[in-house]
C-alpha positions in Angstrom: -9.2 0.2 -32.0 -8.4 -1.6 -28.5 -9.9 -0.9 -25.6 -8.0 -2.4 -22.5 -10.2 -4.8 -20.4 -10.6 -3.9 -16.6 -10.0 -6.6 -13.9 -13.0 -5.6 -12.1 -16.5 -6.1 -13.7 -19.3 -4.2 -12.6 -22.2 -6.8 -13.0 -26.0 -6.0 -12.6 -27.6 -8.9 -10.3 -31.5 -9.0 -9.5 -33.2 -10.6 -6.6 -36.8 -11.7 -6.5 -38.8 -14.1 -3.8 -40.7 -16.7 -5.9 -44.3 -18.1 -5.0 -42.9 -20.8 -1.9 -41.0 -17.4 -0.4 -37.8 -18.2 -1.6 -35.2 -15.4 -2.4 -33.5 -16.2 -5.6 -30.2 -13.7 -7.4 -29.6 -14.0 -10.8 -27.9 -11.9 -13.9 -30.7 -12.8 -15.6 -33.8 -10.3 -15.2 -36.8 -12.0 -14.1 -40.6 -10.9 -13.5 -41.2 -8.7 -10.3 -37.3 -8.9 -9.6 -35.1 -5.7 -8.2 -32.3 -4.5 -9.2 -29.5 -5.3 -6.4 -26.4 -3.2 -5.5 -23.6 -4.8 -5.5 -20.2 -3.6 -3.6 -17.1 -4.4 -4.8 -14.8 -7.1 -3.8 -12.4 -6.3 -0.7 -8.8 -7.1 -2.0 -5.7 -7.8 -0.6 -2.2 -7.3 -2.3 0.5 -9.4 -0.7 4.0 -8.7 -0.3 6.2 -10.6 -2.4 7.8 -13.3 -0.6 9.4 -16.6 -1.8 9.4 -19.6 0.4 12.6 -20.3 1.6 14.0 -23.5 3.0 14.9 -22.9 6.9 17.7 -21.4 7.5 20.8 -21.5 9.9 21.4 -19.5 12.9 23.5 -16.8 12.1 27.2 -17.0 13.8 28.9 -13.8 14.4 31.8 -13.9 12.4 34.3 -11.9 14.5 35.5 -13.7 17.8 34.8 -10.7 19.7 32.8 -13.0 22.4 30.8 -16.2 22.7 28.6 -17.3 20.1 24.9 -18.2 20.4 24.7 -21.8 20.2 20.6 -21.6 19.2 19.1 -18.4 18.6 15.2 -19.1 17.9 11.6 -18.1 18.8 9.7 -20.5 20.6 6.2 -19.5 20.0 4.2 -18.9 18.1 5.4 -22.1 16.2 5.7 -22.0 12.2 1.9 -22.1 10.9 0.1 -21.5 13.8 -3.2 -19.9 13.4 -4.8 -17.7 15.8 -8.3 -17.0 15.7 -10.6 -14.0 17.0 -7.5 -12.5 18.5 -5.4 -9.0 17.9 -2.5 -9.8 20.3 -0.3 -12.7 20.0 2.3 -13.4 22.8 5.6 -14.8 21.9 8.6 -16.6 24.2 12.5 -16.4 22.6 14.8 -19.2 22.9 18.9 -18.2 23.4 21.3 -20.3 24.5 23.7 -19.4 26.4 21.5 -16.7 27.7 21.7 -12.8 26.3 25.6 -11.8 26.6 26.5 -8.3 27.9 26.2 -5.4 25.8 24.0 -7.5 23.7 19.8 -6.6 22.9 17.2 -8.2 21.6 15.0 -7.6 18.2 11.5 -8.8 16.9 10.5 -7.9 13.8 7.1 -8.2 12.7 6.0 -8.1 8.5 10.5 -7.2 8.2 9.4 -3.9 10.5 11.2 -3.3 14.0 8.9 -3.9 17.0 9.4 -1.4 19.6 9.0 -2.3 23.4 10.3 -5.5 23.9 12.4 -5.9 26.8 16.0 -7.6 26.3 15.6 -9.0 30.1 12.5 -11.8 29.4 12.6 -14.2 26.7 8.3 -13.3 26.5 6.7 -10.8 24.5 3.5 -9.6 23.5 2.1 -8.3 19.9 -0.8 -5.7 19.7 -2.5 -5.1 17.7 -2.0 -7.7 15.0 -4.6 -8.0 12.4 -6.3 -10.8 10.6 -3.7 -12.3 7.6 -0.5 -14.1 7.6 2.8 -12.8 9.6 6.1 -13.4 9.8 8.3 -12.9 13.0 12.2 -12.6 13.3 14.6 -12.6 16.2 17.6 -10.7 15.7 20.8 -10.7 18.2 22.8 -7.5 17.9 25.9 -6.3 19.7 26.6 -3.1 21.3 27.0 -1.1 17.7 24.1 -2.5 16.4 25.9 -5.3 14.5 23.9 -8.5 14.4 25.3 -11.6 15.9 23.0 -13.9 16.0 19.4 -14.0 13.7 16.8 -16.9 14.0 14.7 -17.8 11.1 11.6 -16.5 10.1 8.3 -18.3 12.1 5.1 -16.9 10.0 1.7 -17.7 12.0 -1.9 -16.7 11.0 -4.8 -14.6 12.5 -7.8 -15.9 11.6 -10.7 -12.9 11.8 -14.9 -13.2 11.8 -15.5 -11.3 8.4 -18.1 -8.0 8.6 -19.9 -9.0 6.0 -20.5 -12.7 7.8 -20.4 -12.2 11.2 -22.3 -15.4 12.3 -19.8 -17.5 14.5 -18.2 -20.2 12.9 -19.6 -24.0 13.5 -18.8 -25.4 16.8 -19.5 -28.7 18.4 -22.4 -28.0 21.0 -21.7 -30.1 24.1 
């Protein structure tokens, strides 16, 4: 008979100070060692996403009024990683300017971010949490057709972990 192997291994791990006062772990039991709890690991399942070669701006196809010549986000720029930080402001680039009867879309992670104002090429993100992010500009027209659609920008938040909280090194000047 099979029995199907687990991922996740529960593994007994002892600790003991030797004779100089150092702490030592092992799997291996040793004299005057404890037995040490161990949690399990934190995990993180990704969304699937393929990289993709950068894209085109998106043209409206219907000539029902001038088309965006560049339709872009600014900043954050592709790869940039933000550290200790849970808001991340943004600037849009659209040229000619926003037409009438057009808004203006973000999407953060492929999900609609409410709030931001069609009048000012800035915006602010809060909270955002520590991992990797993608960001999206979409142009639509008065029905909610899209007319103009920048590709994606993904940028990074970089986050102290709780179970290392100690500051990272920095130069001391």
């Amino acid at each position: 008979m099979l029995v199907p192997c687990s991922a996740v291994v529960a593994a007994t791990v002892y600790k003991w100070v030797d004779a100089n006062g150092v702490t030592h772990y092992s799997d291996q039991p040793n004299p005057g060692a404890e037995k040490v709890k161990v949690e399990s690991a934190q995990s993180y399942q990704a969304n699937a996403t393929t990289p993709s070669a950068p894209r085109d701006v998106v043209l409206p196809s219907s000539s029902s009024g001038p088309a965006y010549s560049s339709c872009s986000i600014s900043s954050p720029s592709n790869d940039q990683v933000f550290t200790n930080v849970t808001t991340v402001s943004g600037s849009l680039l659209l040229q000619p300017g926003l037409q009438a009867g057009h808004r203006v879309a973000v999407s953060l992670d492929g999900k609609r971010v409410d709030g931001i104002s069609s009048s000012s090429s800035a915006f602010t993100l809060s909270p955002v949490y520590r991992g990797s992010h993608t960001l999206n500009l979409i142009v639509e027209d008065a029905n909610g057709g899209v007319v103009c659609s920048s590709p994606a920008v993904t940028f990074h938040v970089r986050q102290p972990s709780v179970q290392a909280p100690n500051r990272a090194n920095r130069p001391r000047f």
